[in-house]
C-alpha positions as CSV (number, residue, x, y, z in Angstrom):
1,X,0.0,0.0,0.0
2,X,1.0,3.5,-0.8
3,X,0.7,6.7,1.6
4,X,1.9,10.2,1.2
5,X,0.1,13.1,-0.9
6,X,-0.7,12.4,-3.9
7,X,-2.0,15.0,-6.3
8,X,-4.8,13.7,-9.2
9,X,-5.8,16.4,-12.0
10,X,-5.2,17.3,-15.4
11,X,-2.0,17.7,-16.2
12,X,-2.5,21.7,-17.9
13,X,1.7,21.8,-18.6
14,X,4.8,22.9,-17.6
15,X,7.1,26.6,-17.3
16,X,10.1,27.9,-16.3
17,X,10.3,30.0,-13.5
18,X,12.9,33.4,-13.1
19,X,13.0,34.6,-9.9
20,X,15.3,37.6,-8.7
21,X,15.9,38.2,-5.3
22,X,18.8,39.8,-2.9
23,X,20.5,37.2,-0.9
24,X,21.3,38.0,2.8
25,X,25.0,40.6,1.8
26,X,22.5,42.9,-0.6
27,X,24.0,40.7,-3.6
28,X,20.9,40.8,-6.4
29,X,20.7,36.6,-7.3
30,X,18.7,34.7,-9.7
31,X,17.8,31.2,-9.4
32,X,15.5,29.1,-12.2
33,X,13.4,26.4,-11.9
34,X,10.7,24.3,-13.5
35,X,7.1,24.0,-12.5
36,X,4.2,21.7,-13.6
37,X,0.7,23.1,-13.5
38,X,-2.1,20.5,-12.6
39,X,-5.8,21.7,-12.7
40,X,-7.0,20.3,-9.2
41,X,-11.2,20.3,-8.8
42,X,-13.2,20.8,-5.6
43,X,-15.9,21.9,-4.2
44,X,-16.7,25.5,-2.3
45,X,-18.7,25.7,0.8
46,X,-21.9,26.4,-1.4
47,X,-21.4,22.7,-2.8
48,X,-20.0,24.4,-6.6
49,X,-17.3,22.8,-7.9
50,X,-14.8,24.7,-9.1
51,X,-11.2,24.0,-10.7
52,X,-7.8,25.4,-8.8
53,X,-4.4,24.8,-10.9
54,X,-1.7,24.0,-8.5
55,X,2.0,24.8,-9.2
56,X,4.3,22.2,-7.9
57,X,7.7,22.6,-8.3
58,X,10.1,20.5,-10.2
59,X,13.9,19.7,-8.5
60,X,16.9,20.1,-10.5
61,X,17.1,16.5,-10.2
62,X,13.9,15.5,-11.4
63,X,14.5,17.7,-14.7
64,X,17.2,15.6,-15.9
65,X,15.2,12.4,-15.6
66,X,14.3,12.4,-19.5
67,X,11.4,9.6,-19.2
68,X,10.2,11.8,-16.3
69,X,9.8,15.1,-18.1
70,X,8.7,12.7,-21.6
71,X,6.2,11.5,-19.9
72,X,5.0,15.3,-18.8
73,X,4.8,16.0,-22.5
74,X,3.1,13.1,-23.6
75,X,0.4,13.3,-21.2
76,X,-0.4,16.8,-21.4
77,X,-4.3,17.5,-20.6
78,X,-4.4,14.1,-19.1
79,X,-6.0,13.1,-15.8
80,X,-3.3,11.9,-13.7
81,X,-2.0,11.3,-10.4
82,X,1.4,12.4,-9.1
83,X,3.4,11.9,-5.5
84,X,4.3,15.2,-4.5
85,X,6.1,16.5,-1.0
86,X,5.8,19.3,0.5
87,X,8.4,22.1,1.1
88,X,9.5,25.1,2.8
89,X,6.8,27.8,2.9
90,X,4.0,24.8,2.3
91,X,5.3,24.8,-1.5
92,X,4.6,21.5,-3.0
93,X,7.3,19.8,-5.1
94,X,7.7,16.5,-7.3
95,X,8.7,13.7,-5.0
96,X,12.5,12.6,-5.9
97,X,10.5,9.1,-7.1
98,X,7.7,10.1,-8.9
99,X,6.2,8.6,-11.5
100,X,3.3,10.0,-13.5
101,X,0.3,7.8,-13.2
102,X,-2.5,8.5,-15.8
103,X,-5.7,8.1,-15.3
104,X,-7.2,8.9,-18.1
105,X,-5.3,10.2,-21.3
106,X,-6.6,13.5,-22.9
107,X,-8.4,11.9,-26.2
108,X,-10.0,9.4,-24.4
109,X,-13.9,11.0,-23.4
């Protein structure tokens, strides 16, 4: 049996990320990053369901794992499930040994 969090929506893509910030001398720094956007749904208090894309954050690691990232491009709009961690500042990001489990691929009604 598995346990941890696992994330299950449609798989809406991936982006690079640029961020500038100043490091703790003043110094101006830039770090860059990958990110894959999954469209999560749920439900409000007034019973609606809506749809929330969450950003989880891919490692350094994880981007040089070609079948990983193939696998993000191949199943792109797909429902699919993901193991995801969570980081500092309750940022999620892709689990060292993730696999992407599809659900349900995109041309399938």
């Amino acid at each position: 049996m598995e346990s941890g969090i696992f994330l299950r929506g449609v798989l809406v893509g991936t982006r690079d990320i640029k961020r500038n910030y100043t490091n703790n001398n003043g110094e101006q720094k830039t770090t860059e990053y990958k990110e894959i956007g999954i469209e999560v749904e749920y439900k409000n208090t007034y019973g609606r369901s809506q749809t929330l894309t969450k950003n989880i954050r891919i490692s350094e690691d994880k981007t040089r794992d070609a079948s990983f990232m193939k696998s993000l491009s191949d199943n792109h709009l797909a429902l699919i499930e993901l193991p995801v961690n969570v980081g500092d500042f309750k940022s999620l990001y892709v689990d060292s040994s993730a696999t992407v489990d599809v659900i349900q691929s995109a041309n399938a009604a």
